[in-house]
LOTORPA-565877 format. One record per residue (C-alpha): residue in three letters; x, z, y. Coordinates in Angstrom, 3 decimals, padded with zeros to 6 digits, always signed. Layout:
N
REC:residuo:c1:c3:c2
REC:Ala:X:Z:Y
...
***
This chain:
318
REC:residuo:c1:c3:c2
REC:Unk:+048.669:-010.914:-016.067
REC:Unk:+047.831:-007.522:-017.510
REC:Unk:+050.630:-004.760:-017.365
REC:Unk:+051.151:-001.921:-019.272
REC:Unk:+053.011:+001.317:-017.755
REC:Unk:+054.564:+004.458:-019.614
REC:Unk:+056.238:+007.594:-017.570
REC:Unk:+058.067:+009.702:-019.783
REC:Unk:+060.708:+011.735:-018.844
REC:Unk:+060.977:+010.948:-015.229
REC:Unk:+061.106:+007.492:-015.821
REC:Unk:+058.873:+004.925:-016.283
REC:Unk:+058.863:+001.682:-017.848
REC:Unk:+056.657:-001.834:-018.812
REC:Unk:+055.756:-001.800:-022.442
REC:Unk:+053.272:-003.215:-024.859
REC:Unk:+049.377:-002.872:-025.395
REC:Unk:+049.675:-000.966:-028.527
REC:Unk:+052.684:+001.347:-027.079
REC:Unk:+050.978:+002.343:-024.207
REC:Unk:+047.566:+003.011:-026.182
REC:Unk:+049.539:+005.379:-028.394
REC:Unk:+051.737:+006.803:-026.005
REC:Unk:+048.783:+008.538:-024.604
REC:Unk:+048.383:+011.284:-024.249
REC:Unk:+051.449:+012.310:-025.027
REC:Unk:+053.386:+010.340:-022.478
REC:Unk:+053.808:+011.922:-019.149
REC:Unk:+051.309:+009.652:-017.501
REC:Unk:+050.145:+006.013:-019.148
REC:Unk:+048.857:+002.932:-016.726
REC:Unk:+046.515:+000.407:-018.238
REC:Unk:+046.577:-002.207:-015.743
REC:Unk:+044.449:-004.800:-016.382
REC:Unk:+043.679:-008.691:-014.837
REC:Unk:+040.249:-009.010:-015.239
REC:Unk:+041.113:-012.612:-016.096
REC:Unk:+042.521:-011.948:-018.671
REC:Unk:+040.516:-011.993:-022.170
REC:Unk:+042.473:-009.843:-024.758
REC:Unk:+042.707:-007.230:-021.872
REC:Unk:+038.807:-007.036:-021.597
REC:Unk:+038.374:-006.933:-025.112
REC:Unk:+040.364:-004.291:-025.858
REC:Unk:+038.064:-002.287:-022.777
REC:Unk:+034.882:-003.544:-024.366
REC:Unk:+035.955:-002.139:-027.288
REC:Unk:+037.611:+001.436:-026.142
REC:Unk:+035.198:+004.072:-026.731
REC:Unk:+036.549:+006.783:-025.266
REC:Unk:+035.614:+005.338:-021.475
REC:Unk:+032.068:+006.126:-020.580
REC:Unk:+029.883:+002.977:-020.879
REC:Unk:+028.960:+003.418:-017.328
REC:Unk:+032.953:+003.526:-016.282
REC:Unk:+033.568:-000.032:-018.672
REC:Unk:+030.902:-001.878:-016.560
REC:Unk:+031.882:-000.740:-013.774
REC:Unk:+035.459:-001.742:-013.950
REC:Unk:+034.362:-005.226:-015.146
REC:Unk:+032.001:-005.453:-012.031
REC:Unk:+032.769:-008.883:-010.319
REC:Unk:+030.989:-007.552:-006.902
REC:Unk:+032.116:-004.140:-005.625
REC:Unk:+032.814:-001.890:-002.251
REC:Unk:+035.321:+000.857:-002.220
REC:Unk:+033.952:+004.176:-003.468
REC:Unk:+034.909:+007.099:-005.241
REC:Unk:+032.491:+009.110:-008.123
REC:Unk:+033.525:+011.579:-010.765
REC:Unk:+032.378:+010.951:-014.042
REC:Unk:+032.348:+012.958:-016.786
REC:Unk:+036.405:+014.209:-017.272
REC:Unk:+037.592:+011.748:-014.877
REC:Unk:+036.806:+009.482:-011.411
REC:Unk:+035.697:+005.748:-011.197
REC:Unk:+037.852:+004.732:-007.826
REC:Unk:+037.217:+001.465:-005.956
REC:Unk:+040.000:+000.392:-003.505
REC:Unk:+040.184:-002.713:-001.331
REC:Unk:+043.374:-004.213:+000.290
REC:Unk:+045.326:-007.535:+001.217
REC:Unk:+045.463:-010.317:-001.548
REC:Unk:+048.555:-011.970:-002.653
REC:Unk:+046.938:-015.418:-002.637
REC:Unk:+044.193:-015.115:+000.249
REC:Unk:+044.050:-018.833:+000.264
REC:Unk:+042.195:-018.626:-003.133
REC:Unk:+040.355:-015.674:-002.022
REC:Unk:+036.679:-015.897:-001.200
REC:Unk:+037.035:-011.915:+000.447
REC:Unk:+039.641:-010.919:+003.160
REC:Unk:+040.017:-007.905:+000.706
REC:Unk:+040.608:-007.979:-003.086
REC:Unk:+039.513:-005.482:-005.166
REC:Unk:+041.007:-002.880:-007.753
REC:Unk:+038.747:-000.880:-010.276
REC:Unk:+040.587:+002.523:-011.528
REC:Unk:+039.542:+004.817:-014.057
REC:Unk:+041.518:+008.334:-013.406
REC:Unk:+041.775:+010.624:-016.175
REC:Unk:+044.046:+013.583:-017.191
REC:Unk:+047.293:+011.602:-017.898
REC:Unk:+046.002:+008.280:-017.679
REC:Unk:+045.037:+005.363:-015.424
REC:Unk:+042.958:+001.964:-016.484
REC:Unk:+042.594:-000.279:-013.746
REC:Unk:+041.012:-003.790:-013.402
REC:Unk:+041.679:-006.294:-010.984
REC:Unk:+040.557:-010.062:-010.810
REC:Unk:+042.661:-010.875:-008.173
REC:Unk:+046.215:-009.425:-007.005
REC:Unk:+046.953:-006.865:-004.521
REC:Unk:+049.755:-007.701:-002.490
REC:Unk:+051.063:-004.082:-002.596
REC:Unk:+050.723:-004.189:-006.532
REC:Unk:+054.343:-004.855:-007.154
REC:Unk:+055.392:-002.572:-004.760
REC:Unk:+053.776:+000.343:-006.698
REC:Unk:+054.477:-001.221:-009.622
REC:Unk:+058.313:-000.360:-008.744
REC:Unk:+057.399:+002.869:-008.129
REC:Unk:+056.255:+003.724:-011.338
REC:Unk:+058.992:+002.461:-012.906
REC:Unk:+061.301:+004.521:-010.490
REC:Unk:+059.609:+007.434:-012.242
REC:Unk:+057.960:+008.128:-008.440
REC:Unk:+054.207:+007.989:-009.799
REC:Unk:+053.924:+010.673:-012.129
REC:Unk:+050.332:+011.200:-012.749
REC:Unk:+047.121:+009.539:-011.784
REC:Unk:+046.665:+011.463:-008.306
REC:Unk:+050.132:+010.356:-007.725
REC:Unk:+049.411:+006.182:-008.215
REC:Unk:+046.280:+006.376:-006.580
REC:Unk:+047.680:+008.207:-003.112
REC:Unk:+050.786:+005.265:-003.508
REC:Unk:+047.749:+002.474:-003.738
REC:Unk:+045.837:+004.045:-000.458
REC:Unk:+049.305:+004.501:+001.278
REC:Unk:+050.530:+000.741:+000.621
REC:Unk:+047.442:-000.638:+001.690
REC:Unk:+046.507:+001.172:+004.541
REC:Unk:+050.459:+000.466:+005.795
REC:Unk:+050.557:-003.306:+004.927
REC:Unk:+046.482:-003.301:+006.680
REC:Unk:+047.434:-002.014:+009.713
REC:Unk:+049.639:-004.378:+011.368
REC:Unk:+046.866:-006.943:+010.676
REC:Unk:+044.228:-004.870:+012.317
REC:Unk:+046.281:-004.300:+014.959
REC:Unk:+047.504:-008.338:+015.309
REC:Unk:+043.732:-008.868:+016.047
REC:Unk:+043.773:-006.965:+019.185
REC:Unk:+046.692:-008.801:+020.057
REC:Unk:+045.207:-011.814:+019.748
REC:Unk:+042.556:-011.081:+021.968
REC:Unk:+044.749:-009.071:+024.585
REC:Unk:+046.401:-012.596:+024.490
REC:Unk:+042.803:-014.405:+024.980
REC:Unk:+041.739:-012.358:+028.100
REC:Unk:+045.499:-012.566:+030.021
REC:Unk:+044.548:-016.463:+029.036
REC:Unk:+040.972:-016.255:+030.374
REC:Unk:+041.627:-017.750:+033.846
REC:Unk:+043.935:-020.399:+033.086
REC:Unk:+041.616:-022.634:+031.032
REC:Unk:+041.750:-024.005:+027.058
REC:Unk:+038.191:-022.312:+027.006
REC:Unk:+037.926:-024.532:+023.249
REC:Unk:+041.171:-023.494:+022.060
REC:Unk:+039.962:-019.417:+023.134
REC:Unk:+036.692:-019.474:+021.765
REC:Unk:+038.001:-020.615:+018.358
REC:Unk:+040.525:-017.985:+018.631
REC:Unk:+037.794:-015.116:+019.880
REC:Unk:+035.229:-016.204:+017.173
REC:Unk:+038.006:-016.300:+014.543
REC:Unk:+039.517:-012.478:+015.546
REC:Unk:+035.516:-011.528:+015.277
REC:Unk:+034.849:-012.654:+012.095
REC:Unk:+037.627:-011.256:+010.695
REC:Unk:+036.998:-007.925:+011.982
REC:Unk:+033.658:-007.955:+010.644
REC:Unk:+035.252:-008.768:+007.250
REC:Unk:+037.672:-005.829:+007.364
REC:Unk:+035.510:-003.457:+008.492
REC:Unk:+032.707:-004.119:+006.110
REC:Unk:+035.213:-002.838:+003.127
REC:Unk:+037.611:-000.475:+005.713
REC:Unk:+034.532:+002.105:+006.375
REC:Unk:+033.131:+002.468:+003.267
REC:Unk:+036.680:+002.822:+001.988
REC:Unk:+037.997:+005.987:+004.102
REC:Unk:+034.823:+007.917:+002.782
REC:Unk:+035.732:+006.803:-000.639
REC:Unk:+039.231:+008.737:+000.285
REC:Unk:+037.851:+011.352:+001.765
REC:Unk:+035.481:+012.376:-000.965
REC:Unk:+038.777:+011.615:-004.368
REC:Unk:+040.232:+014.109:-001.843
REC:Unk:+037.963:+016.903:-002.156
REC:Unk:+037.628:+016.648:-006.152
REC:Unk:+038.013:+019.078:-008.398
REC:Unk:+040.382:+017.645:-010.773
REC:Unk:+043.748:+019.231:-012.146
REC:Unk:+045.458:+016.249:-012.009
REC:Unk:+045.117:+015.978:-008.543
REC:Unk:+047.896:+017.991:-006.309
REC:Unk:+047.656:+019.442:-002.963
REC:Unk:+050.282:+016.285:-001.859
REC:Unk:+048.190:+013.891:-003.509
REC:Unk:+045.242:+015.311:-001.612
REC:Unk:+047.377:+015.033:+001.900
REC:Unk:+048.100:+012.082:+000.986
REC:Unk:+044.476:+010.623:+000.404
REC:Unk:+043.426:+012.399:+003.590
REC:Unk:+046.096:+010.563:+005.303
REC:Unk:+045.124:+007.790:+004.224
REC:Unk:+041.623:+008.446:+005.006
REC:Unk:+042.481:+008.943:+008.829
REC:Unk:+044.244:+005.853:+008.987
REC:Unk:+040.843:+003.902:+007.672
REC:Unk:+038.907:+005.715:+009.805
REC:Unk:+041.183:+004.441:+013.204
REC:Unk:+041.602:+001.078:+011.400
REC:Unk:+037.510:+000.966:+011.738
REC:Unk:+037.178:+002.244:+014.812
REC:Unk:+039.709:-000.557:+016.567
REC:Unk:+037.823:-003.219:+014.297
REC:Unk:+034.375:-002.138:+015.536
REC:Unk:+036.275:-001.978:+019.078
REC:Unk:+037.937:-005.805:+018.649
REC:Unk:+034.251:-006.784:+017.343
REC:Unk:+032.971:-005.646:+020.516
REC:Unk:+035.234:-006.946:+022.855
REC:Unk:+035.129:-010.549:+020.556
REC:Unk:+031.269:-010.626:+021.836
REC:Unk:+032.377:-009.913:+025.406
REC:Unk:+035.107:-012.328:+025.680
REC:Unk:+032.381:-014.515:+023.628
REC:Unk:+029.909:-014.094:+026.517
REC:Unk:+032.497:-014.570:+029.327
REC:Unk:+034.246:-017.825:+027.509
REC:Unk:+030.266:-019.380:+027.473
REC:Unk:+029.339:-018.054:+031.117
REC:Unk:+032.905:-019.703:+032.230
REC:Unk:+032.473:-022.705:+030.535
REC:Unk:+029.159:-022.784:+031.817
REC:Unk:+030.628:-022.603:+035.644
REC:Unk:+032.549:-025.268:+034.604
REC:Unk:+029.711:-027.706:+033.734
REC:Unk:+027.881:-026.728:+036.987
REC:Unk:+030.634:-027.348:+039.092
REC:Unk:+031.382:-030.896:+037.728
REC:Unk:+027.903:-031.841:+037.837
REC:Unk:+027.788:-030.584:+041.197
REC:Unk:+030.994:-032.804:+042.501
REC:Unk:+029.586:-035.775:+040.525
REC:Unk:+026.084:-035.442:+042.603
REC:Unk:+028.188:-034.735:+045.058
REC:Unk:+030.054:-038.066:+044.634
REC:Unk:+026.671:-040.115:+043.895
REC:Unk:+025.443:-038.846:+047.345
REC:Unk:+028.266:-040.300:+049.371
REC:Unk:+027.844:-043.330:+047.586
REC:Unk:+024.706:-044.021:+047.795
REC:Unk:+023.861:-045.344:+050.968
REC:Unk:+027.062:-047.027:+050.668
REC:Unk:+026.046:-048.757:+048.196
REC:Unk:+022.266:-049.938:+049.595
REC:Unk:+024.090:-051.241:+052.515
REC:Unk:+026.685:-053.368:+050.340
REC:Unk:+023.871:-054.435:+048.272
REC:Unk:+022.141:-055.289:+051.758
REC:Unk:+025.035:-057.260:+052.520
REC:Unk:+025.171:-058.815:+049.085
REC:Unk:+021.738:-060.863:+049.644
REC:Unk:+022.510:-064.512:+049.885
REC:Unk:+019.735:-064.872:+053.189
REC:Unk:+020.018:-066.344:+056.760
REC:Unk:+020.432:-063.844:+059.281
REC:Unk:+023.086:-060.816:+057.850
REC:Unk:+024.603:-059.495:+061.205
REC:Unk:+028.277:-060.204:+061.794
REC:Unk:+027.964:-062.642:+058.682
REC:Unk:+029.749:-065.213:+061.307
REC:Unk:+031.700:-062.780:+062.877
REC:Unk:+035.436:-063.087:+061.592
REC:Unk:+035.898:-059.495:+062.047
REC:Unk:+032.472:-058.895:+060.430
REC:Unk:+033.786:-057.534:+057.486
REC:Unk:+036.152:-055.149:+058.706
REC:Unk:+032.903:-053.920:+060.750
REC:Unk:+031.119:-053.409:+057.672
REC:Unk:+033.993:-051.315:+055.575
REC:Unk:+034.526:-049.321:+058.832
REC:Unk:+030.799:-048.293:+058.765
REC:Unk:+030.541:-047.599:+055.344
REC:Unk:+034.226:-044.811:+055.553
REC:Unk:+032.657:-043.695:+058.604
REC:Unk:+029.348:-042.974:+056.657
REC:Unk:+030.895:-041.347:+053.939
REC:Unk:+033.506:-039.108:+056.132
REC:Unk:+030.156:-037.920:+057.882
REC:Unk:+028.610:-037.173:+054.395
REC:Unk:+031.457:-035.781:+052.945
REC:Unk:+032.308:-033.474:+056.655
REC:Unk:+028.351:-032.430:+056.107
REC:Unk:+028.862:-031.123:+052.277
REC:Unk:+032.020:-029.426:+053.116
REC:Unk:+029.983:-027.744:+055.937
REC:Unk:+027.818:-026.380:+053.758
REC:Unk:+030.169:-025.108:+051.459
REC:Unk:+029.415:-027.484:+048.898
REC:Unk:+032.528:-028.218:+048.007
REC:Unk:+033.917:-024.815:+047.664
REC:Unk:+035.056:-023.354:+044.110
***
């Protein structure tokens, strides 16, 4: 649902499309903020003139990375954070298209930040005062409500390795391959996105502050960490990866060896109970009433000697 913000005189408040189109520029600061699902919305883009054609298609763009350019008066922004509905979210990250001018903001979004509401109160707490000011409160929400995630993922696989020994190699390597994955996902829009900060911090624009620049750069710095413990959790995923399949591995060698292990000792026991088994004249002991306990006595005796030669060997050993 598209949203339509107005800060006058410290304050800020939710008012109609046609309000906030002609409260600017007179307003202190104006927020278009628009769902890129929603038709009337787009129209109205399509049909303002005074964006650059260039800006309109880019903030209609279904497929973008974070990334900052100035154009013309103002700067196209890309940001990437936490969905509200990541269930019905084909990327870990959702995507918001602003347009920063003097005065004014016009963003696009086809699928809900999470932190939206957040900043939304923010404006309305007359907080956000000009465009520098909402985009440093965007990067700050969503590198805060990113990092604990990021973090949870080394967690997880601190939680894997203290688990490495104990077995549930299945259970592991779903959790290992599902940490990796999702590290790859972050990071692919995380990098990208701290030099996006980095360079809307070093603009030349008036209506960008020195504390809105601090604040970008902060914001930057936490991106950059965030990427370099997702690169580290990627790499330790394919470790842990490699271990879990060299373990499991281990694991099949050893059973197959105690099952050939196990055929061995049985083996000649068997031939001489199949011996034993043939319905011919002539079987020792066959008339012997202790013949059978002669036979079963043989055959533990063979096996104990089998079984005393493996463990000799160190066949047996783990």
């Amino acid at each position: 649902m598209s949203r339509y913000y107005v800060v006058k005189d410290g304050a800020g408040r939710a008012v109609p499309l046609d309000e906030a189109e002609a409260a600017w520029p007179a307003a202190t600061f104006v927020w278009m903020r628009l769902d890129g699902r929603d038709q009337v919305a787009l129209d109205w883009l399509a049909a303002h003139q005074e964006v650059p054609e260039v800006v309109r298609t880019a903030l209609t763009a279904q497929e973008t990375r974070p990334r900052a350019e100035r154009i013309e008066h103002g700067a196209l922004v890309n940001l990437r954070g936490l969905g509200l509905t990541p269930e019905d979210d084909p990327d870990p990250l959702v995507s918001i298209r602003l347009w920063a001018e003097r005065g004014r903001v016009i963003s696009v979004s086809f699928r809900t930040l999470s932190v939206m509401r957040g900043v939304e109160q923010l404006v309305c707490e007359g907080t956000v005062l000009d465009p520098g000011d909402l985009i440093a409160a965007l990067a700050a929400a969503i590198t805060d409500e990113l990092d604990p995630d990021v973090a949870g993922l080394g967690d997880s696989l601190d939680e894997c390795e203290s688990m490495l020994e104990s077995g549930g190699i299945g259970t592991m390597r779903r959790a290992v391959s599902g940490a990796r994955g999702q590290a790859i996902s972050y990071r692919r829009f995380v990098a990208p996105q701290r030099q996006a900060l980095e360079k809307l911090a070093a603009f030349d624009a008036d209506w960008l502050e020195e504390p809105d620049r601090q604040h970008l750069r902060e914001a930057a710095d936490r991106c950059a960490r965030m990427a370099e413990e997702l690169e580290a959790v990627r790499e330790r995923a394919a470790l842990m990866h490699e271990q879990l399949t060299d373990l499991r591995a281990e694991q099949l060698d050893q059973r197959g060896l105690e099952l050939s292990i196990a055929a061995a000792i049985f083996l000649p026991l068997t031939f001489i109970t199949g011996l034993y088994g043939m319905n011919v004249q002539g079987i020792p002991f066959a008339e012997q009433p202790w013949g059978f306990w002669a036979v079963v006595g043989m055959c533990a005796a063979l096996a104990a000697a089998i079984a005393g030669y493996f463990v000799r060997q160190h066949w047996l050993s783990r």
